[in-house]
TIRO-2110 file (N, C-alpha, C; in Angstrom, 1 decimal):
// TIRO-2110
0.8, -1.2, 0.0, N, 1, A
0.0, 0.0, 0.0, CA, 1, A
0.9, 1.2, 0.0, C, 1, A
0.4, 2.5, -1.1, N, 2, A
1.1, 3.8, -1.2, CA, 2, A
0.7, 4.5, 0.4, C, 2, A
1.2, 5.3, 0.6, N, 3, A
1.0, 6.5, 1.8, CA, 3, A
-0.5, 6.7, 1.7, C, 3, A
-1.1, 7.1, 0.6, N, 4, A
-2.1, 8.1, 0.6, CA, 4, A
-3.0, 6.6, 0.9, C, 4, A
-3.2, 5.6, 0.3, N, 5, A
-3.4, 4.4, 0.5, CA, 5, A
-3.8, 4.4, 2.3, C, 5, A
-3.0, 4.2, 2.8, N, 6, A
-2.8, 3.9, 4.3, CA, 6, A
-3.9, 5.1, 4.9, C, 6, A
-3.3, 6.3, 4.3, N, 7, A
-3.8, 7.4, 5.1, CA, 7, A
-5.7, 7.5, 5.2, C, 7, A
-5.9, 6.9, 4.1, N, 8, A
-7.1, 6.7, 3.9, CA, 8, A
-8.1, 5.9, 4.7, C, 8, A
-6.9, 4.5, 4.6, N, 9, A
-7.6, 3.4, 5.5, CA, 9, A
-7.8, 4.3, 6.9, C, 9, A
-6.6, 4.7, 7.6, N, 10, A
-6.4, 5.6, 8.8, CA, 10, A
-8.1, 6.0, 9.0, C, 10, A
-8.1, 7.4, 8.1, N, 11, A
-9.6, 7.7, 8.5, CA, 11, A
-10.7, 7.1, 8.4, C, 11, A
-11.0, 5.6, 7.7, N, 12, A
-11.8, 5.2, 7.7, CA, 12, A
-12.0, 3.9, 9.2, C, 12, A
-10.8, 4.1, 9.7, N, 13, A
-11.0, 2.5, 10.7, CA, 13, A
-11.1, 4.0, 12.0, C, 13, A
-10.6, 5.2, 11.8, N, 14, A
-10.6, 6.1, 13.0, CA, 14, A
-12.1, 6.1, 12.8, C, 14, A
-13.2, 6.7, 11.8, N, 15, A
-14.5, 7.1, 11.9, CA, 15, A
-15.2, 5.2, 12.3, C, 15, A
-14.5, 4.0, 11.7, N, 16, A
-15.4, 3.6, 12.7, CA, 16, A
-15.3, 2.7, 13.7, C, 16, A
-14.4, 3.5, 14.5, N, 17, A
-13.8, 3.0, 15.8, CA, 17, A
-13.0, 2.1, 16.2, C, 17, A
-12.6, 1.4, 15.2, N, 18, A
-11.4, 0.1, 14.8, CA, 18, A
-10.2, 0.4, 15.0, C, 18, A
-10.4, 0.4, 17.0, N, 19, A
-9.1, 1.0, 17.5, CA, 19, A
-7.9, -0.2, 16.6, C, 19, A
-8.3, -1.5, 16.8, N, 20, A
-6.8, -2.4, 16.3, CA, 20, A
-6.5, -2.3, 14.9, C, 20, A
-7.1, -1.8, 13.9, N, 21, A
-6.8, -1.2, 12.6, CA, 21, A
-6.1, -0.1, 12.9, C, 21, A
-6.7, 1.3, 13.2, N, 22, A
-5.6, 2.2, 13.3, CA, 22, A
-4.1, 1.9, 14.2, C, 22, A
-4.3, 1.3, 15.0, N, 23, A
-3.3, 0.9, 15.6, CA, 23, A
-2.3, -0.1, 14.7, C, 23, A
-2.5, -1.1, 14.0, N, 24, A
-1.9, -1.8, 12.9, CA, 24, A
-1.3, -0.9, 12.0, C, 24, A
-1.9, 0.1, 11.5, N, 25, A
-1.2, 0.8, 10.4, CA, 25, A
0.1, 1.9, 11.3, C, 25, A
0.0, 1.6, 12.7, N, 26, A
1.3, 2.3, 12.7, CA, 26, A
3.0, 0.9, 13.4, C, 26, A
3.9, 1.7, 13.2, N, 27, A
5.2, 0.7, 13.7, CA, 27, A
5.1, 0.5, 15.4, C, 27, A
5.6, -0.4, 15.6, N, 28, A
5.7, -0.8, 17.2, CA, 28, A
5.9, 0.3, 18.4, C, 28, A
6.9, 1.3, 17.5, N, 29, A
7.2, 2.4, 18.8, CA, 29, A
6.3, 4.0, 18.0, C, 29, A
5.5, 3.4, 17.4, N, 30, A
4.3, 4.7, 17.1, CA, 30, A
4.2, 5.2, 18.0, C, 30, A
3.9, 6.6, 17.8, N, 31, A
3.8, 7.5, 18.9, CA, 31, A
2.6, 8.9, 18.4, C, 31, A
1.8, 9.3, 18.9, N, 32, A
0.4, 10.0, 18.4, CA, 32, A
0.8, 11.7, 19.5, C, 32, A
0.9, 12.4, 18.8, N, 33, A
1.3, 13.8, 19.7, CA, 33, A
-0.1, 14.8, 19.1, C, 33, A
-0.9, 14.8, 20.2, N, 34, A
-2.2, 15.5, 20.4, CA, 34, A
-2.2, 16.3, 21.6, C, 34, A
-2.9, 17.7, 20.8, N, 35, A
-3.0, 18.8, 21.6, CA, 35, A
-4.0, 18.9, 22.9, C, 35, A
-5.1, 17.3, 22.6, N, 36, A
-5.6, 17.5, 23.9, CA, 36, A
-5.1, 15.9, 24.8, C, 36, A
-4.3, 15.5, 24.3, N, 37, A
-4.3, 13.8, 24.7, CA, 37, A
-2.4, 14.1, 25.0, C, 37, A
-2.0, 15.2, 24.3, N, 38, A
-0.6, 15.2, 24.9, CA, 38, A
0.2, 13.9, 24.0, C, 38, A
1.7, 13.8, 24.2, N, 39, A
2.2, 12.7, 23.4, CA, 39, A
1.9, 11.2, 24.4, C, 39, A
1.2, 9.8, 23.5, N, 40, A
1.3, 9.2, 23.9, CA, 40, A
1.7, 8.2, 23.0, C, 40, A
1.9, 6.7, 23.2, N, 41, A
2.2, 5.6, 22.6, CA, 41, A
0.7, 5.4, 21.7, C, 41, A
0.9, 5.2, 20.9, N, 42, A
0.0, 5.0, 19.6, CA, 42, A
-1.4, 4.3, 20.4, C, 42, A
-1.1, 2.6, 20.9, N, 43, A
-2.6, 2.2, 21.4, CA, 43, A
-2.6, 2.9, 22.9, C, 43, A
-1.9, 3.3, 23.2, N, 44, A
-2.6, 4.2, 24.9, CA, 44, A
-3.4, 5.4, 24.4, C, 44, A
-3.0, 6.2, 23.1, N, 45, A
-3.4, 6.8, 22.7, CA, 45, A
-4.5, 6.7, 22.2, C, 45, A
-4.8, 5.8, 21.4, N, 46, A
-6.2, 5.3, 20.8, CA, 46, A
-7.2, 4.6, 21.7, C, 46, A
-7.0, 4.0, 22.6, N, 47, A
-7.8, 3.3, 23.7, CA, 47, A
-8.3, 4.5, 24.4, C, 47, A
-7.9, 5.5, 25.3, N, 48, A
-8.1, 6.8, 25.7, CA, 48, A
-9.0, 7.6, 24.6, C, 48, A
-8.9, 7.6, 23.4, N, 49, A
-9.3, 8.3, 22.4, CA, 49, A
-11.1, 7.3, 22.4, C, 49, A
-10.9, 6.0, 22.6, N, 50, A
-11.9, 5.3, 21.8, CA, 50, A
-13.1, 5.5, 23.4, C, 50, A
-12.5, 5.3, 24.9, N, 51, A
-13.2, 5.3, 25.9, CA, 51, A
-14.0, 6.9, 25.8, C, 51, A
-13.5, 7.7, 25.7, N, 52, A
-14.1, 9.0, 25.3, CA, 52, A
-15.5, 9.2, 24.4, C, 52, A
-15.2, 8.5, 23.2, N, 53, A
-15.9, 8.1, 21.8, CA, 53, A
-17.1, 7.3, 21.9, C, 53, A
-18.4, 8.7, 21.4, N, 54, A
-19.6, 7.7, 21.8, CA, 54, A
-19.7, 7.4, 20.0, C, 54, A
-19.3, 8.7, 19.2, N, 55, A
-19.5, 8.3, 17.8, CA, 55, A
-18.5, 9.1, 17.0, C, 55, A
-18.1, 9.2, 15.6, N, 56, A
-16.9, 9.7, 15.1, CA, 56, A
-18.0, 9.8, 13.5, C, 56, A
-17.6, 11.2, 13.2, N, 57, A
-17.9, 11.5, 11.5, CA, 57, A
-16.8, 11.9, 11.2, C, 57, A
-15.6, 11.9, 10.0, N, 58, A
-14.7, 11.9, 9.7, CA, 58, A
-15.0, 12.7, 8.2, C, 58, A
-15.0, 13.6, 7.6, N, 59, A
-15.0, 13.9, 6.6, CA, 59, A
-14.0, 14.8, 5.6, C, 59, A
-13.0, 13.8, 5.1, N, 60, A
-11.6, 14.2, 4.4, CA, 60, A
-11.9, 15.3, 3.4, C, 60, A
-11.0, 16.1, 3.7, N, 61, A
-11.1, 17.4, 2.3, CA, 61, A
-9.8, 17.5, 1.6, C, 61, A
-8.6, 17.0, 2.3, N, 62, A
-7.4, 16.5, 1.3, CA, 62, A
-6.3, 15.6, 2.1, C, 62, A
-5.8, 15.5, 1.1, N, 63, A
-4.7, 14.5, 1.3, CA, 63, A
-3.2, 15.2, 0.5, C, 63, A
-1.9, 15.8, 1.9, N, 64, A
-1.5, 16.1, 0.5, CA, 64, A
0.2, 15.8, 0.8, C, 64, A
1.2, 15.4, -0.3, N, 65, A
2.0, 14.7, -0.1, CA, 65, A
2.9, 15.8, -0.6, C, 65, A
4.3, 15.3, -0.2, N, 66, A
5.6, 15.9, -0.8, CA, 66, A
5.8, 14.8, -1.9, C, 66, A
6.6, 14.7, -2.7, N, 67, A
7.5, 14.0, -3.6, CA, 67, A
8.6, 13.7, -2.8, C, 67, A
9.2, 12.5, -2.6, N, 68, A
10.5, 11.9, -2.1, CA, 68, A
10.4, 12.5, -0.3, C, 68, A
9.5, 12.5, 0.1, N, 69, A
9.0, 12.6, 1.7, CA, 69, A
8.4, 11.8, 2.1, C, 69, A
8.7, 11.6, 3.3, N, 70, A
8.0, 10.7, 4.3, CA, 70, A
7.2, 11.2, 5.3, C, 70, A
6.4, 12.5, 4.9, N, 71, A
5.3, 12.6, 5.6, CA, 71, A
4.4, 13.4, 4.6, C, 71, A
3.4, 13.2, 5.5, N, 72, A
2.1, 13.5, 4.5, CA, 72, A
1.2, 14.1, 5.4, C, 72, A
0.4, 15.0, 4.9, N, 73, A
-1.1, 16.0, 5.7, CA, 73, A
-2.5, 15.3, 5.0, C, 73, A
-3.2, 14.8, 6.1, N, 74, A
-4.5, 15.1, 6.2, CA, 74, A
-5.5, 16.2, 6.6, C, 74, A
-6.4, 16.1, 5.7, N, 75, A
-7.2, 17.5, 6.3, CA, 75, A
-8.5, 17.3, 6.4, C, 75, A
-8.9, 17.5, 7.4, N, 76, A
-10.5, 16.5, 7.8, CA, 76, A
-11.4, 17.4, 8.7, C, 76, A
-12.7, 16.7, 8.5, N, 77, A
-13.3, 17.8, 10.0, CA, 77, A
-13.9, 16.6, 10.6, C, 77, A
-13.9, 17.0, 11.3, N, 78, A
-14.1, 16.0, 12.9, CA, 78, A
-15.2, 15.7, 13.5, C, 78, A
-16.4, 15.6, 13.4, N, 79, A
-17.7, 15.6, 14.1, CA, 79, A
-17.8, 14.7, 14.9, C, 79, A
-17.4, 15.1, 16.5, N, 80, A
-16.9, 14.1, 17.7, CA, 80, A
-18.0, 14.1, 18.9, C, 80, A
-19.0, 13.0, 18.9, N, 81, A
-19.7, 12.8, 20.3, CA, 81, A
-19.0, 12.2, 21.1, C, 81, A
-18.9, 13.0, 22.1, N, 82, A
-18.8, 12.6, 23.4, CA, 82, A
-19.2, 11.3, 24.0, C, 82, A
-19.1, 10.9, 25.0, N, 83, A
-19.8, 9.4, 25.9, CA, 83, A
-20.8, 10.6, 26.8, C, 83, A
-20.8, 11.9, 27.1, N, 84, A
-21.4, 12.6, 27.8, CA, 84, A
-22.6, 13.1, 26.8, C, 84, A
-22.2, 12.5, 25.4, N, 85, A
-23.3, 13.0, 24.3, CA, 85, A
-23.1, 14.7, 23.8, C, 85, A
-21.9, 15.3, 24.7, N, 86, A
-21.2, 16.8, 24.0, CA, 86, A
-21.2, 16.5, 22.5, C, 86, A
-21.3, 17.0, 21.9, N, 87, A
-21.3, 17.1, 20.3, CA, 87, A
-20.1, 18.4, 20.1, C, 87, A
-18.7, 18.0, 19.4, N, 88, A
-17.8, 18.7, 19.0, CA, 88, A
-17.3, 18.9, 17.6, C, 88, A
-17.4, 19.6, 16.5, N, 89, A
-17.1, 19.3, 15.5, CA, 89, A
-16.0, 20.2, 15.1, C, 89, A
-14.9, 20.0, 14.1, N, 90, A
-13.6, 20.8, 14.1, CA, 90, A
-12.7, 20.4, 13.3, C, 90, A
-12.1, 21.9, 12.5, N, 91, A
-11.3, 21.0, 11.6, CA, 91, A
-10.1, 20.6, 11.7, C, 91, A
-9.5, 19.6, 11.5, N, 92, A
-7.7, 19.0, 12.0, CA, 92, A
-7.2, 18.3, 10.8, C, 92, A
-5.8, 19.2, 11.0, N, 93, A
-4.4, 18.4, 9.7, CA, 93, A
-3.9, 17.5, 11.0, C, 93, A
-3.8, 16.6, 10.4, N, 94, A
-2.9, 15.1, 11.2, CA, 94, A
-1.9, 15.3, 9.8, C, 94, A
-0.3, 15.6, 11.0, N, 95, A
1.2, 15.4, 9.9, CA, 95, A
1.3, 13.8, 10.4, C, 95, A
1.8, 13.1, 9.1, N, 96, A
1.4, 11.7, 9.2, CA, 96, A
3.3, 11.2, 9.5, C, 96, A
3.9, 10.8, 9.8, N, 97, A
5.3, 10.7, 9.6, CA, 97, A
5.6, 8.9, 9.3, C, 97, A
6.0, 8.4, 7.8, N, 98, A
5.9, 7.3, 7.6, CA, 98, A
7.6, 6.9, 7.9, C, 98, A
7.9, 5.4, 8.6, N, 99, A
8.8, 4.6, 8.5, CA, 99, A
9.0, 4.4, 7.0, C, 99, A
10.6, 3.3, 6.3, N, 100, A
10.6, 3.1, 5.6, CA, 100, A
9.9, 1.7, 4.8, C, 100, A
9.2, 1.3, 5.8, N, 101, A
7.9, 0.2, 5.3, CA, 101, A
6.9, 0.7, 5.0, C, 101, A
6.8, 2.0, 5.3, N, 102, A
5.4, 3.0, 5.3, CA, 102, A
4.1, 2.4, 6.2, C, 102, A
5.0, 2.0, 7.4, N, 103, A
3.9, 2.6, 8.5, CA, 103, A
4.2, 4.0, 9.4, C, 103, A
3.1, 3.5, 10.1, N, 104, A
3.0, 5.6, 10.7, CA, 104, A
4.1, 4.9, 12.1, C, 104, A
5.1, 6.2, 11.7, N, 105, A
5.8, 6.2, 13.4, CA, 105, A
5.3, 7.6, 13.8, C, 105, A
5.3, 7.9, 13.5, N, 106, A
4.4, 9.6, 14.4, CA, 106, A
3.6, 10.3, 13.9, C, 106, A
2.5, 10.3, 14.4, N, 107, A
1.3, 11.6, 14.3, CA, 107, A
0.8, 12.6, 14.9, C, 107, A
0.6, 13.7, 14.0, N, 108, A
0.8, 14.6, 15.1, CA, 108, A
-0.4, 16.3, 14.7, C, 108, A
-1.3, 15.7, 15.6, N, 109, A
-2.3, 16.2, 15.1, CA, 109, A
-2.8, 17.8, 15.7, C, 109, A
-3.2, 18.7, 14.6, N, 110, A
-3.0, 20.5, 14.5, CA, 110, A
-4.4, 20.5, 14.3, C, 110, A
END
């Protein structure tokens, strides 16, 4: 699978909650750097993220790559229920940072 490939799967297993999919697409010492979750290890990160998570709308507006780089921007907006049923919606670039297998070793989400 290409980058844009993965990045894709990414949002589709994040919108539907398939903590062990998003977690699979990244390397063993993945690491997830969020402005409200702080840096964590990729599944501490996502398990924390999924206990929160009553529902996820995910709606991509790009995907955009360098030539001969290993990282890549997504650009999405977020439509995030709560477990408290808060309704949050917002737009976020996740910088994707791919290993040379092209899994994710860090993300780091703006």
């Amino acid at each position: 699978m290409n980058k844009k490939e993965i990045a894709k799967q990414y949002i589709t297993h994040l919108e539907n909650g398939n903590i062990e999919k998003v977690v699979a697409l990244f390397n063993e010492n993945g690491m997830v750097d969020s402005p409200l979750y702080e840096i964590k290890k990729t599944d501490e990160f996502y398990r924390e993220l999924n206990s929160d998570t009553l529902n996820s709308e995910l709606h991509l507006k790009g995907i955009f790559e360098e030539n001969d780089s290993n990282n890549l921007a997504l650009y999405f907006t977020y439509k995030w229920t709560l477990k408290n049923n808060q309704r949050v919606e917002f737009d976020v670039v996740d910088i994707i940072e791919f290993d040379n297998q092209n899994k994710i070793s860090k993300l780091k989400i703006i």
